[in-house]
PAZAPA-4460 file (N, C-alpha, C; in steps of 0.05 Angstrom, whole numbers, plus 32768, in hexadecimal, padded with zeros to 4 digits):
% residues 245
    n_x    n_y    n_z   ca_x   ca_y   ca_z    c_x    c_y    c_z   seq   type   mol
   7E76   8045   7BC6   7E91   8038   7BCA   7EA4   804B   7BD8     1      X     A
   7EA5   8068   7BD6   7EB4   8073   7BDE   7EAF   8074   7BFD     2      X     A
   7E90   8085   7C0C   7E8C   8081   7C1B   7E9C   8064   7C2E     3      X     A
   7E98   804C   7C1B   7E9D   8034   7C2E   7EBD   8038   7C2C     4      X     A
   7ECF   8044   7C1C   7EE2   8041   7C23   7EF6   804D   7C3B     5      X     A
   7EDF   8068   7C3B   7EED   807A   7C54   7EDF   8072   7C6C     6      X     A
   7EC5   8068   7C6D   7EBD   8050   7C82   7ED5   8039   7C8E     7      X     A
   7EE5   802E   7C7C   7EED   801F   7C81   7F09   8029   7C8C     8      X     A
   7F0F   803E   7C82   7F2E   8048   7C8C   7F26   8057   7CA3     9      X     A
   7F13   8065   7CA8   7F0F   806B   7CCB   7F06   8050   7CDD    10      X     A
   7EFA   803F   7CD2   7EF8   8023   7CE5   7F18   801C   7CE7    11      X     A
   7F1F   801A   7CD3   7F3F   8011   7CDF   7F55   8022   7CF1    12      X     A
   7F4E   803B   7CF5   7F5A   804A   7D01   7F49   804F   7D25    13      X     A
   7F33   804F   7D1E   7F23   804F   7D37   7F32   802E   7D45    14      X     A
   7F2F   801F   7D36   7F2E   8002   7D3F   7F52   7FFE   7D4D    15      X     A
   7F68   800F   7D40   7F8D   800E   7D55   7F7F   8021   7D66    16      X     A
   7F72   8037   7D60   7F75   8049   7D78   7F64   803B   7D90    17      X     A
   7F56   802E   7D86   7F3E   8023   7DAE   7F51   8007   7DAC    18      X     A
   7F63   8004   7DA1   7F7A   7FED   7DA9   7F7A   7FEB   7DC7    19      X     A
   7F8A   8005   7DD3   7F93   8003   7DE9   7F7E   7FFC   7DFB    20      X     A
   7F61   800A   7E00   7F4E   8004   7E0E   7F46   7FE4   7E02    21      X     A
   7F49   7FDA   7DF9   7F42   7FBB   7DF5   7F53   7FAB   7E02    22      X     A
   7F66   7FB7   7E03   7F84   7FA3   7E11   7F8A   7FA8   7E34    23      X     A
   7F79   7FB8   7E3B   7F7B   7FBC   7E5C   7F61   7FB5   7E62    24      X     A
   7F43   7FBE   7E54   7F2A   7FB0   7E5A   7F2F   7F93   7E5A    25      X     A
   7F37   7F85   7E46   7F37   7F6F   7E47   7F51   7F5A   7E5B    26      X     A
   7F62   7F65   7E62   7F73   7F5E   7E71   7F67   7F5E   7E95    27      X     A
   7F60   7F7C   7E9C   7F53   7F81   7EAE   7F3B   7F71   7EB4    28      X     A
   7F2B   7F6D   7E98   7F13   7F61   7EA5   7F14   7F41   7EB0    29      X     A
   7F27   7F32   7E98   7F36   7F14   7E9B   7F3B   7F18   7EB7    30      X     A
   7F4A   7F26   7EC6   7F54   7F26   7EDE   7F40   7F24   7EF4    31      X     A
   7F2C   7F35   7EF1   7F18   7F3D   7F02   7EFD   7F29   7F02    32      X     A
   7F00   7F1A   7EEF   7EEA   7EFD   7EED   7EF8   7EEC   7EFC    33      X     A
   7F13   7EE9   7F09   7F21   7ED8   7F16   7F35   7EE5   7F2D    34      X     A
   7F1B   7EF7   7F3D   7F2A   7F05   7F51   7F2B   7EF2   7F66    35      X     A
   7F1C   7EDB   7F72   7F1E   7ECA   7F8C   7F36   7EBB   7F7E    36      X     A
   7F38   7EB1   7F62   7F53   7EA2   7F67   7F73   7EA2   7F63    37      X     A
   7F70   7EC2   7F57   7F88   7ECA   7F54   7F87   7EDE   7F74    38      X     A
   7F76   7EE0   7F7F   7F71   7EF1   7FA1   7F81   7F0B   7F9B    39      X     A
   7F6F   7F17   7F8C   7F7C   7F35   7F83   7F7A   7F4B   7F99    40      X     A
   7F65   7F3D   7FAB   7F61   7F50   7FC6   7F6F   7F51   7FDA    41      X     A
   7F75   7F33   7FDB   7F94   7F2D   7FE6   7FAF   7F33   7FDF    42      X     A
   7FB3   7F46   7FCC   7FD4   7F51   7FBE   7FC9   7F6E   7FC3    43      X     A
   7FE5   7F7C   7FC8   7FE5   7F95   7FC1   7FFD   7F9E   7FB4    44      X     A
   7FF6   7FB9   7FA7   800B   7FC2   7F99   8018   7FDC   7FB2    45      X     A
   8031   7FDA   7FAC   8046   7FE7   7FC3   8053   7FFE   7FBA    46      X     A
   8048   7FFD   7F93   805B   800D   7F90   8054   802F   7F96    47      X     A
   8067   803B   7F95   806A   805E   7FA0   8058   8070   7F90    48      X     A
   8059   8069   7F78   804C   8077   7F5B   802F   8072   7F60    49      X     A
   801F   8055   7F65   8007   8053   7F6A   7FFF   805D   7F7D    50      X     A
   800E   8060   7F95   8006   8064   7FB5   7FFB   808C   7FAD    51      X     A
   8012   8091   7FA6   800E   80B0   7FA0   7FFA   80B6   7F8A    52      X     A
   7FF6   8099   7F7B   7FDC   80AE   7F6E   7FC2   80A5   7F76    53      X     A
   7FB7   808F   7F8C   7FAD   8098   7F99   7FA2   80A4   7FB4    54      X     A
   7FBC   80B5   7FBD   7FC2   80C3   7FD5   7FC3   80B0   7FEA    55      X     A
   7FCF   8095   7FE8   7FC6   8088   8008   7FE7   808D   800E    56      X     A
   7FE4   809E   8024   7FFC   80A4   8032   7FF7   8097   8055    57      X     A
   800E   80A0   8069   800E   8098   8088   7FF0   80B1   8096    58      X     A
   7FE4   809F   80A1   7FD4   80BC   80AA   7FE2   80CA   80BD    59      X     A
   7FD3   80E0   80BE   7FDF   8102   80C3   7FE9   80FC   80E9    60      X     A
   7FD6   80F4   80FB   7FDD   80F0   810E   7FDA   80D7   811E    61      X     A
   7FF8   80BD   8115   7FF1   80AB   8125   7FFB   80A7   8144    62      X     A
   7FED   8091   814D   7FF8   8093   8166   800F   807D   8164    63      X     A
   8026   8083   8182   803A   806C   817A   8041   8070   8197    64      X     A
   804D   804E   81A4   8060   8056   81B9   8071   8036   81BE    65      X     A
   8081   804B   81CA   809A   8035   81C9   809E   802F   81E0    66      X     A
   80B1   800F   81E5   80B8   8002   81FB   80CD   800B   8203    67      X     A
   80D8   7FEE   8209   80F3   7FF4   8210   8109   7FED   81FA    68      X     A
   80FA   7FD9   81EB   8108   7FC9   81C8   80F9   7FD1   81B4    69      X     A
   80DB   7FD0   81BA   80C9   7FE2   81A4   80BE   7FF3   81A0    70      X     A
   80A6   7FF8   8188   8098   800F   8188   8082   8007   8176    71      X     A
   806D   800A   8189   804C   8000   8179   8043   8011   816E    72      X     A
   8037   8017   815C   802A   802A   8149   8011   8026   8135    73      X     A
   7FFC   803C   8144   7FE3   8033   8138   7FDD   804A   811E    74      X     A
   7FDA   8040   810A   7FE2   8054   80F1   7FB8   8051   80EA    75      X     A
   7FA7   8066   80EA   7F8F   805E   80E6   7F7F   8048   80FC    76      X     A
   7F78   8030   80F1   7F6F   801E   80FF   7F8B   7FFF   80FC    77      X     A
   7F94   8005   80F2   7FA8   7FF4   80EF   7FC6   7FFA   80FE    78      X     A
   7FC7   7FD9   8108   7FE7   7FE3   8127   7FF4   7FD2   811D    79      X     A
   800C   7FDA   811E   8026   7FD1   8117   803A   7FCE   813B    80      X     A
   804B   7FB3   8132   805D   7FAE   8146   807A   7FBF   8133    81      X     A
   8083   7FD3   8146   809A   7FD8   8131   8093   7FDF   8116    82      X     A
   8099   7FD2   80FF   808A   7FDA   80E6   807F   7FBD   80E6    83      X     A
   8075   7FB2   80ED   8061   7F90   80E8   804E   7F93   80EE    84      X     A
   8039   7F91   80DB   8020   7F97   80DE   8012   7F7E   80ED    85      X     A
   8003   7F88   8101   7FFB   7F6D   8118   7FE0   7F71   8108    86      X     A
   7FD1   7F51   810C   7FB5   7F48   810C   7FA3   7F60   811E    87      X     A
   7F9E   7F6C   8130   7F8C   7F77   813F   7F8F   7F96   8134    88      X     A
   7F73   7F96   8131   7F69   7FB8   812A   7F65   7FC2   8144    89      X     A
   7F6B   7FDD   8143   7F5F   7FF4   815D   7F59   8008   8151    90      X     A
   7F46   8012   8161   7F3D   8037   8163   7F4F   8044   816C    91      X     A
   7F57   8035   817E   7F73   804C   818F   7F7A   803C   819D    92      X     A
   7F9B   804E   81A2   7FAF   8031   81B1   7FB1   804B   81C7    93      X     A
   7FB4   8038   81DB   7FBE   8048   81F4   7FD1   8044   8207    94      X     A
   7FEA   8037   81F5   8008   8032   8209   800C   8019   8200    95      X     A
   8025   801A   8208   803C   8001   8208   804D   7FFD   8222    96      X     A
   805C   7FE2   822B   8067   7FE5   823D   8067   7FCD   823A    97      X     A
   8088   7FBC   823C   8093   7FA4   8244   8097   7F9E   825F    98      X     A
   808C   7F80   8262   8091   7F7A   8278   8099   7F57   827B    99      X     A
   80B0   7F4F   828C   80BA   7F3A   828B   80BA   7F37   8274   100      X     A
   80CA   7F40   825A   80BE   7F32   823F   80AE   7F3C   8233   101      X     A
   809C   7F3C   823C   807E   7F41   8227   806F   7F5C   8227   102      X     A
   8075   7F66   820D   806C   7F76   8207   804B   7F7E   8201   103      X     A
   8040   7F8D   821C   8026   7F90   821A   8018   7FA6   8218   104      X     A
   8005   7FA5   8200   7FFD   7FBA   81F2   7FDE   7FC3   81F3   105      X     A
   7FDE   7FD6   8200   7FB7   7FE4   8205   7FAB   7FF1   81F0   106      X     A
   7F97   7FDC   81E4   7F8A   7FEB   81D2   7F68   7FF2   81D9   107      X     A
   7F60   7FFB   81C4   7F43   7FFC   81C8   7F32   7FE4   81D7   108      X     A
   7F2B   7FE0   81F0   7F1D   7FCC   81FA   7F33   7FB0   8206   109      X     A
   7F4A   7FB5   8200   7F50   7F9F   81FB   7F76   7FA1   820A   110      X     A
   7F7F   7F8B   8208   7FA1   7F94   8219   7FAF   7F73   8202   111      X     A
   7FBC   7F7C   81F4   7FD5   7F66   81E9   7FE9   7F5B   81F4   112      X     A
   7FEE   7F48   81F2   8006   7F3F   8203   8014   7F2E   81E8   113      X     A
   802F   7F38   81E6   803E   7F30   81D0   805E   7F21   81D1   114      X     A
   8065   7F18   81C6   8076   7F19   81C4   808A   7F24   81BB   115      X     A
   80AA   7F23   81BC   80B7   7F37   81B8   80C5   7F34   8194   116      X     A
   80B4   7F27   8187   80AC   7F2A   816D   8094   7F34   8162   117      X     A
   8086   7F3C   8172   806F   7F40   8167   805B   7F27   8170   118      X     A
   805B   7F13   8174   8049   7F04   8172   8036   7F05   8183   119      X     A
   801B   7EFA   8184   8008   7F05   8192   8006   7EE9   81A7   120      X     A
   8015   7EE9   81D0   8010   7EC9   81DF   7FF6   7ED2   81E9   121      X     A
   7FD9   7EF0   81EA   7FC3   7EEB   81F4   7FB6   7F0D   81EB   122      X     A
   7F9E   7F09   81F0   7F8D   7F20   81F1   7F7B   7F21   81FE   123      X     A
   7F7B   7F38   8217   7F77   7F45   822C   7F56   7F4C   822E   124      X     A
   7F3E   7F3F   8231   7F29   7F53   8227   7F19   7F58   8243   125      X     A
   7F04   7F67   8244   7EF1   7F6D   825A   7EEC   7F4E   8271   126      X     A
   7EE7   7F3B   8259   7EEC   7F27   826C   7EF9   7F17   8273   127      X     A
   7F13   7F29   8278   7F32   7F15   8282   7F2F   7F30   82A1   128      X     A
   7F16   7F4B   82A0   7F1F   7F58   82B6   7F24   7F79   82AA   129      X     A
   7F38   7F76   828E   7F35   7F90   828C   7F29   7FA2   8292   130      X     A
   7F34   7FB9   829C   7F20   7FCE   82A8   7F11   7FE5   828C   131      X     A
   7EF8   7FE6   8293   7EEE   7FF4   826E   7EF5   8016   827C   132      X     A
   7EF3   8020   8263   7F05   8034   825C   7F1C   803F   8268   133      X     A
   7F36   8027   8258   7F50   8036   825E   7F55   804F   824D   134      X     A
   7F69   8056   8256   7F77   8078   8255   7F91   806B   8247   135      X     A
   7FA1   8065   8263   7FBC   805D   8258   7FC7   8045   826E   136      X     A
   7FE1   8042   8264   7FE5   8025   8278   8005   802F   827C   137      X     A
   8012   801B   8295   8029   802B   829B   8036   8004   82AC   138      X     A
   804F   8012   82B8   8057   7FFD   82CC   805C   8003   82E3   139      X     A
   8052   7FFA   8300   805F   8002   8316   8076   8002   8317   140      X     A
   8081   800B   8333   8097   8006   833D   80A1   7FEE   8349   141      X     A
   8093   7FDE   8349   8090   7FC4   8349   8090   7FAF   8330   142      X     A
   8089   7FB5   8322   808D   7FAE   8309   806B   7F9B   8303   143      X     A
   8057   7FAE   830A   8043   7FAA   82FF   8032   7FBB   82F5   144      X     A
   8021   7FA2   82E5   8013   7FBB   82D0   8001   7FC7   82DB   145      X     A
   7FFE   7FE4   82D5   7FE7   7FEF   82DC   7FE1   8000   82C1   146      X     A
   7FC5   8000   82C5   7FAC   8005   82B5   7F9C   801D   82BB   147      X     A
   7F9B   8037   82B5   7F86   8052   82BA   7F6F   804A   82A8   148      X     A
   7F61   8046   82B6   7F41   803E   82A4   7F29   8053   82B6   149      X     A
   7F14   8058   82AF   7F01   8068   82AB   7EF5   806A   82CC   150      X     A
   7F06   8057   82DA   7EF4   8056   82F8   7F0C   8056   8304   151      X     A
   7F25   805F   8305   7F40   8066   830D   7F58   8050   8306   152      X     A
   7F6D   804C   8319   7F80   803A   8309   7F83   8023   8315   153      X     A
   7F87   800C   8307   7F8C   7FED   830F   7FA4   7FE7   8307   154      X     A
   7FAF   7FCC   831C   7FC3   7FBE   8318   7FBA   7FA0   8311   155      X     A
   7FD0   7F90   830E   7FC4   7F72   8306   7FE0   7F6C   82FC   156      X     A
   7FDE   7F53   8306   7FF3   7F38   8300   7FF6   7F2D   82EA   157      X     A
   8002   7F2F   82D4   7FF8   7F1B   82BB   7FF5   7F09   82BD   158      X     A
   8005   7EFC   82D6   800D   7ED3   82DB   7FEB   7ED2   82E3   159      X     A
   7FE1   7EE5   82EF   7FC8   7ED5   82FC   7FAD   7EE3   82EF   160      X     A
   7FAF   7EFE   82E3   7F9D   7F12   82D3   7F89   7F18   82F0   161      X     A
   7F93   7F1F   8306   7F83   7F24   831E   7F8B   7F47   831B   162      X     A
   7F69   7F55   830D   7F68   7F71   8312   7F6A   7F7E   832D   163      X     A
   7F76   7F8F   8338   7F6B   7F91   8352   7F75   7FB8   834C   164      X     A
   7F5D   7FC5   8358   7F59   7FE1   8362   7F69   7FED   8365   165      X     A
   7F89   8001   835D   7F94   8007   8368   7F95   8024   8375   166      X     A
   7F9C   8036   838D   7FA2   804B   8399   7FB3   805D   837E   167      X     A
   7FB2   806D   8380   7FBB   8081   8374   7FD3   8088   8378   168      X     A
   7FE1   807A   8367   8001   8079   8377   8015   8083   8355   169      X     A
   8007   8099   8343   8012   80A7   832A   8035   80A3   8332   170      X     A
   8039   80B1   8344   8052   80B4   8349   8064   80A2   833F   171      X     A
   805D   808A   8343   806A   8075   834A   8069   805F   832D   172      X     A
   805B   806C   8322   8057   805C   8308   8068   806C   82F1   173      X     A
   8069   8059   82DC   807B   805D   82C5   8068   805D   82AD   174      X     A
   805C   806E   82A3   803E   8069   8294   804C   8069   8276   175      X     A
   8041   805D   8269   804D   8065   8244   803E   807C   823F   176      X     A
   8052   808D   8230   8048   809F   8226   8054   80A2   81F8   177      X     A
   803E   80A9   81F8   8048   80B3   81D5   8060   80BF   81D1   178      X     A
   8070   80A6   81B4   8085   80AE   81B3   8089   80B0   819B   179      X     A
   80A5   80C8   818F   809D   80C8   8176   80AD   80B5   8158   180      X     A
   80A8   80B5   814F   80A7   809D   8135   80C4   80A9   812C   181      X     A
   80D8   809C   812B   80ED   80AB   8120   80E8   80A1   8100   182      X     A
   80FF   80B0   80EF   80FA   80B2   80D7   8107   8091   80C3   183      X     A
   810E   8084   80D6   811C   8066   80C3   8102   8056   80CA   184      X     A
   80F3   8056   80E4   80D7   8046   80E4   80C2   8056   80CF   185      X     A
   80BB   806C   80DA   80AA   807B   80C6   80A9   8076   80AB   186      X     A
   80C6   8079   8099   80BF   8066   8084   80BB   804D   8083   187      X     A
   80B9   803B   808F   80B7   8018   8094   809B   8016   8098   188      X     A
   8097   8033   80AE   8077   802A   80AB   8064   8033   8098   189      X     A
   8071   804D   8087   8064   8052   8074   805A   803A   8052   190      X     A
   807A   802D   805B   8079   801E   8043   8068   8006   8049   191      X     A
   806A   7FFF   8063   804F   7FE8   8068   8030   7FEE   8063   192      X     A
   8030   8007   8075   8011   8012   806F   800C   8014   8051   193      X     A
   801B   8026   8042   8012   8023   8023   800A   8017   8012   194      X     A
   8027   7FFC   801E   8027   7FE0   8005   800B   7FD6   8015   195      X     A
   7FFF   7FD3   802A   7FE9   7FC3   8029   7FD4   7FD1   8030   196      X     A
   7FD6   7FEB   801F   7FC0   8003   8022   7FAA   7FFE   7FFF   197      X     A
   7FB9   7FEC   7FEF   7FA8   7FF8   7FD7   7FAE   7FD8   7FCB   198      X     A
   7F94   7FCA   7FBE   7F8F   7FB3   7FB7   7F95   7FAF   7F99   199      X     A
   7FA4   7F99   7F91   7FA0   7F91   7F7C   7F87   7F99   7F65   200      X     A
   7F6D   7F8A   7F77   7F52   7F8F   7F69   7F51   7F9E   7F66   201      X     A
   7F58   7FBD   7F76   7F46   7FD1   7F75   7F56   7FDF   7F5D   202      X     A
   7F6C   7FE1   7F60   7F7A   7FEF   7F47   7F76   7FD5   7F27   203      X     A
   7F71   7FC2   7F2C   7F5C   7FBE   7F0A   7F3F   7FC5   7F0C   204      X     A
   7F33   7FC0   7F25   7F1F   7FD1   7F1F   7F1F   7FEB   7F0E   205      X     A
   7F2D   7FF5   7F18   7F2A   8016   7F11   7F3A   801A   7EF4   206      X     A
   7F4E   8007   7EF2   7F5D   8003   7ED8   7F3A   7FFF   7EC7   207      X     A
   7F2B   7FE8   7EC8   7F19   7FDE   7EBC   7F03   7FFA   7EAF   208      X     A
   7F03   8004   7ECA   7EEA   801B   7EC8   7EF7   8039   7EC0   209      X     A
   7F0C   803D   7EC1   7F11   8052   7EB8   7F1E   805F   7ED1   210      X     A
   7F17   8062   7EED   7F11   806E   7EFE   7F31   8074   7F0B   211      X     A
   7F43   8067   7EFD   7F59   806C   7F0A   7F60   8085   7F01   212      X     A
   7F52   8097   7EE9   7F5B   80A8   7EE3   7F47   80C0   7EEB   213      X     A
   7F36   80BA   7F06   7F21   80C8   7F0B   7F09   80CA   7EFE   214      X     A
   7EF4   80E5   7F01   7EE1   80E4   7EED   7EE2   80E1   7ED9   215      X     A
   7EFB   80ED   7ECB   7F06   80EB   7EAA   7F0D   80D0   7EA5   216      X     A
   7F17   80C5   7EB9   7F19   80A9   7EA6   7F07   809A   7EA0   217      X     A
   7EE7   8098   7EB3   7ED4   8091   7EAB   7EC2   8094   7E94   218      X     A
   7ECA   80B2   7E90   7EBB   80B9   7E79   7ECF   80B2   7E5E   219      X     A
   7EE4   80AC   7E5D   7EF6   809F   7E51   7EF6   8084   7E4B   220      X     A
   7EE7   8077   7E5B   7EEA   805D   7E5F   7EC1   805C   7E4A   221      X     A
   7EB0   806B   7E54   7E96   806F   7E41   7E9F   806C   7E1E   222      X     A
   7EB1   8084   7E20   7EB6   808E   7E07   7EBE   807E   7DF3   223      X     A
   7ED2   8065   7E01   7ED3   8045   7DF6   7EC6   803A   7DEC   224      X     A
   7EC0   803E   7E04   7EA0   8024   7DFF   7E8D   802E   7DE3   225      X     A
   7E86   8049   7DE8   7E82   8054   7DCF   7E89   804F   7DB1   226      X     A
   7EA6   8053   7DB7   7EBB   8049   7DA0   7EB6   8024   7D95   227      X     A
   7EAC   801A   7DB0   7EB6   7FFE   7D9B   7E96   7FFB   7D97   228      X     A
   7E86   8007   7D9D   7E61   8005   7D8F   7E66   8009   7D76   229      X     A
   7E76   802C   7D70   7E74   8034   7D50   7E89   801F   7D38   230      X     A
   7E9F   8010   7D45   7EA9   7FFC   7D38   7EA1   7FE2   7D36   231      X     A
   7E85   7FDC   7D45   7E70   7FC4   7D42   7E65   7FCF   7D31   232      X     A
   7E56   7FE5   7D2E   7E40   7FE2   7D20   7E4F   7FEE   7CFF   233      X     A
   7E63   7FF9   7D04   7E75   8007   7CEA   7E7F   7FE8   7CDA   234      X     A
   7E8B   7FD1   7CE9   7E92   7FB8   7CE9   7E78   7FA9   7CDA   235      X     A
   7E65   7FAE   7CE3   7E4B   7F93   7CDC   7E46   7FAF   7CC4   236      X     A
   7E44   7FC3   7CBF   7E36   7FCF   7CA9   7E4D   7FCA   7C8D   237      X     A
   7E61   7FC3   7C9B   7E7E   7FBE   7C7A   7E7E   7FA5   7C72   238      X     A
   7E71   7F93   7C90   7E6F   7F7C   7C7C   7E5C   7F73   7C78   239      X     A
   7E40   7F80   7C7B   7E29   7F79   7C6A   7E30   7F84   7C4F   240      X     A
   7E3A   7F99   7C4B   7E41   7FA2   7C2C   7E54   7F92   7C24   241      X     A
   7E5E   7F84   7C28   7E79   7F78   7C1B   7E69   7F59   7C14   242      X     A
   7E53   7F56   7C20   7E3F   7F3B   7C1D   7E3A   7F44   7C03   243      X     A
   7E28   7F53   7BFE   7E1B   7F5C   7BEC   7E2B   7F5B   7BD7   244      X     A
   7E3B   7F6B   7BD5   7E4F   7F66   7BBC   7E58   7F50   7BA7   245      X     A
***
């Protein structure tokens, strides 16, 4: 009897203390059985406290350049109009430059033509003419575009997308060059990149598994599990004796 009594006062004490791990496993996991319809992959958390713990900051060297009203910026593989994060991924951006209006942007393989919100009126690819491997892009003195690609530099009409060969006429051109991020965009773009740097899911995942607290939280998250075995089987051994009785 005694034995079962101090049995029963460490089951009840084991049983508040793994409280807390019952109340985030089970919350977490509810969540995570219903990730397509609450679209947990689709939310992110924005806040500053999560971002920093787990390090997703602006990377170290992006590229950026500005028009004459804007400034495009490719932070990783992800480009931003201004701080608006546009639909199209790049490896690398290679200039900006407005023309009549439209802001047109050279990326990897490819040339944007936007509007002066951001919006995307076309995309430029090998077979609209683009020349393969651009450098950088600029405007004549004329007020057309030219293109330094891998076999020297071209011009072309937007109204008609007619590539044609151009002479080497540097002088005369106005090329974009990298410009730097002042500090009121820089945070705008920091706070965009972040907030849709780190997923809903993934932070209950890791809530679930322990992992948000690194290796230790995993083995924390074991140690539970541990915990609620010895209050099953501590649980089914008090009330087979209490049958008996």
């Amino acid at each position: 009897m005694k034995t079962y009594r101090k049995l029963r006062k460490w089951h009840r004490t084991l049983g508040v203390s793994s409280a807390i791990f019952v109340v985030i496993l089970t919350i977490t996991g509810l969540a995570l059985n219903h990730t397509e319809r609450l679209k947990l992959d689709q939310r992110f958390v924005g806040s500053s406290i999560w971002m920093d713990l787990y390090n997703i900051s602006l990377p170290k060297d992006p590229s950026s350049f500005a028009t004459k009203n804007h400034q495009v910026t490719l932070l990783a593989d992800r480009l931003y109009f201004n701080a608006t994060e546009l639909e199209e991924q790049a490896d690398q951006l290679f200039g900006a430059v407005e023309l009549a209006g439209t802001v047109i942007v050279a990326i990897s393989g490819e040339i944007l033509l936007l509007e002066q919100d951001g919006q995307l009126i076309e995309k430029l690819t090998g077979s609209e003419g683009v020349p393969a491997g651009m450098e950088r892009i600029g405007l004549s003195s004329k007020n057309k575009l030219i293109v330094y690609a891998a076999h020297g530099e071209y011009s072309t009409d937007l109204d008609t997308l007619e590539w044609l060969e151009s002479p080497s006429t540097s002088s005369n051109i106005k090329w974009s060059t990298e410009s730097i991020i002042n500090e009121p965009l820089k945070a705008k773009l920091a706070k965009a990149y972040r907030g849709k740097g780190l997923s809903l899911e993934r932070v209950l995942l890791d809530l679930h598994s322990g992992r948000i607290l690194g290796s230790w939280g995993v083995y924390l998250v074991d140690a539970a599990a541990l915990l609620f075995l010895i209050l099953a089987i501590t649980g089914v051994w008090m009330w087979s004796k209490t049958r008996k009785q």
